[in-house]
Structures are given as structure tokens and as C-alpha cells.
C-alpha positions in Angstrom: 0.0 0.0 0.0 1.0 3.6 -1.1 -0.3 6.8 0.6 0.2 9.9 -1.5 -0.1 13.4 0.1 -0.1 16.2 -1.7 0.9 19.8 -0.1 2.0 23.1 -1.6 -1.0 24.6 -3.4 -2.3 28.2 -3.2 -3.5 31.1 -5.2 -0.7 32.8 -6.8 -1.4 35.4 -9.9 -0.5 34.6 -13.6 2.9 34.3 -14.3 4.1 33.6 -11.1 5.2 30.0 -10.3 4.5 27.4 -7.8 5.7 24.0 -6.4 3.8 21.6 -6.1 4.8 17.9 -3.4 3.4 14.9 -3.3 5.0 12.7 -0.1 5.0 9.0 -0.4 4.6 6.4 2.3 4.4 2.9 2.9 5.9 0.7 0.4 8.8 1.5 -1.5 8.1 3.2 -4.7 11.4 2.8 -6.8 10.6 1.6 -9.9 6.9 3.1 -9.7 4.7 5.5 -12.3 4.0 8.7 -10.8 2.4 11.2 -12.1 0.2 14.8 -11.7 -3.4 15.3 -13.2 -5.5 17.9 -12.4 -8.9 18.6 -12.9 -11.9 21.5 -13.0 -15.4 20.8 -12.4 -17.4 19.7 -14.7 -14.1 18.9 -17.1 -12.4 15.6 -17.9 -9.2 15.4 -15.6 -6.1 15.7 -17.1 -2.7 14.6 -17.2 0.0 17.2 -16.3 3.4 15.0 -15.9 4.3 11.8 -14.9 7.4 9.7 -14.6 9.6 6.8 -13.7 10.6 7.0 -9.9 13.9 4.4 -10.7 15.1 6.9 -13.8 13.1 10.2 -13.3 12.1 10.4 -17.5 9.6 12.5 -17.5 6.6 12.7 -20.1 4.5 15.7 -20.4 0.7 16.6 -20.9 0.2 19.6 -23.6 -0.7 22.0 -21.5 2.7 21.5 -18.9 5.7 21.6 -21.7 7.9 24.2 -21.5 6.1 25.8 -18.2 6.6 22.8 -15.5 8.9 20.0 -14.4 8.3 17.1 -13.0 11.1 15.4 -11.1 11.1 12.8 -7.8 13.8 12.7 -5.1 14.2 9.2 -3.8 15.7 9.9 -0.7 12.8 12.1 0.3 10.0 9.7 -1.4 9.1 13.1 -2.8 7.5 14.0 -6.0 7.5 17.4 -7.4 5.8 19.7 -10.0 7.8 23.0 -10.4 5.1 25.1 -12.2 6.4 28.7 -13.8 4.7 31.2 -15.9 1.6 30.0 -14.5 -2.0 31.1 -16.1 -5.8 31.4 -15.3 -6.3 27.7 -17.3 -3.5 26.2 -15.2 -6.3 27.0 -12.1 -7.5 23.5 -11.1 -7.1 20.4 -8.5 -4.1 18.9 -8.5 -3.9 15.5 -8.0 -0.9 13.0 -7.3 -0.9 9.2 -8.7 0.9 6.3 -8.2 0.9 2.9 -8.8 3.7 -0.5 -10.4 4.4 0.1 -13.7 7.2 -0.5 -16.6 9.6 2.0 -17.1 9.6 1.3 -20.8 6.0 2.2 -21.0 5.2 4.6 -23.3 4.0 8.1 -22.6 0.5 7.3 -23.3 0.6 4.8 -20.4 2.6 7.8 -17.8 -0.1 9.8 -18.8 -3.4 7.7 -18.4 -5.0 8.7 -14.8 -7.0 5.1 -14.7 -3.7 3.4 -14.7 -3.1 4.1 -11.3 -3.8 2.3 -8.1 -3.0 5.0 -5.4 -4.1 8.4 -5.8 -3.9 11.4 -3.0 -6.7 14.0 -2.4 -5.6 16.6 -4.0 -4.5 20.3 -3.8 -5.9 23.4 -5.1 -4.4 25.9 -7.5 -6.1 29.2 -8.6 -3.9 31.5 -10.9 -5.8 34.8 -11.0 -5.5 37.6 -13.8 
């Protein structure tokens, strides 16, 4: 079992940045998919960045290259989402995922919300005007 808690959210205005944490515990997660999604209210969630804990490639949704990086520290079990030039459309709830995967999956599979087991609660961005 993996528990995934997410922490560094807040209301920030556009173009300023953010980072974003997600803190695993319980079982290891070395050679684990994780990932970020995030989703608006009445929208289909969507896939921000995920990656390989055991070699930290990353793949990227659309809407995240070029603006955010995704990276995980192992000693700290930590996964992170550095998010700059931030905009209104980048307000949502972010959610960290986790789950066993193949680190020669491609970036269809990183980026696939339903293909993982473990999922935290969420934390809220807003990016005001």
C-alpha cells in the first residue's frame, strides 16, 4: 500500500510559479509511475506530468511543456511539480498518482489517470488575472 499526500497549493497570480509535493509512504516506490493530473469541475481530468521514480524520464501533458517539471527525489520519497509562468487555465485540483508500472511504458501509459492504483486527495491551485 502507497499513501500519496499532496501539499504546496495556493492562489498565486498569472505568471508567477508554484511547487507543487506529493509525499509518499508505505511501500517503497522505486521503480513506480507517478504522475500529476488535475482537474476542473465539470471537465475531464487531465494529465499534467508523470514519470519513472527508478530513472526520473519524464513525459509531459500539452498543456505543462515548456512551463513545468516534474522530477522525484528518492531519498525524500518526494514527488514534485515546479510550475512557472503559471495562467488562469492552469487554475485547477491537482492530484498526485501512483501505482507499479514498466519504465519502458510509453508516454500514453505515464499519462493515463486510470492506470493508477494509489491516488492522493488533492491540492488546489487558482492563478488569478
Amino acid at each position: 500500500q502507497v499513501q500519496l499526500q499532496e501539499s504546496g497549493g495556493g492562489s498565486v497570480q498569472a505568471g508567477g510559479s508554484l511547487r507543487l509535493s506529493c509525499a509518499a509512504s508505505g511501500s517503497t516506490v522505486t521503480t513506480y509511475c507517478m504522475g500529476w493530473f488535475r482537474q476542473v469541475p465539470g471537465k475531464e481530468r487531465e494529465a499534467v506530468a508523470a514519470l519513472y521514480t527508478s530513472s526520473n524520464s519524464p513525459f509531459y501533458g500539452d498543456s505543462a511543456k515548456g512551463r513545468f517539471t516534474i522530477n522525484y527525489d528518492n531519498f525524500k520519497r518526494t514527488l514534485y511539480l515546479q510550475m512557472n509562468s503559471l495562467k488562469p487555465e492552469d487554475t485547477a485540483m491537482y492530484y498526485c498518482a501512483a501505482d507499479r508500472c514498466l519504465g519502458y511504458a510509453g508516454s500514453w501509459y505515464f499519462l493515463t489517470y486510470d492506470n493508477y492504483k494509489y491516488r492522493g486527495q488533492g491540492t488546489q491551485v487558482t492563478v488569478s488575472s
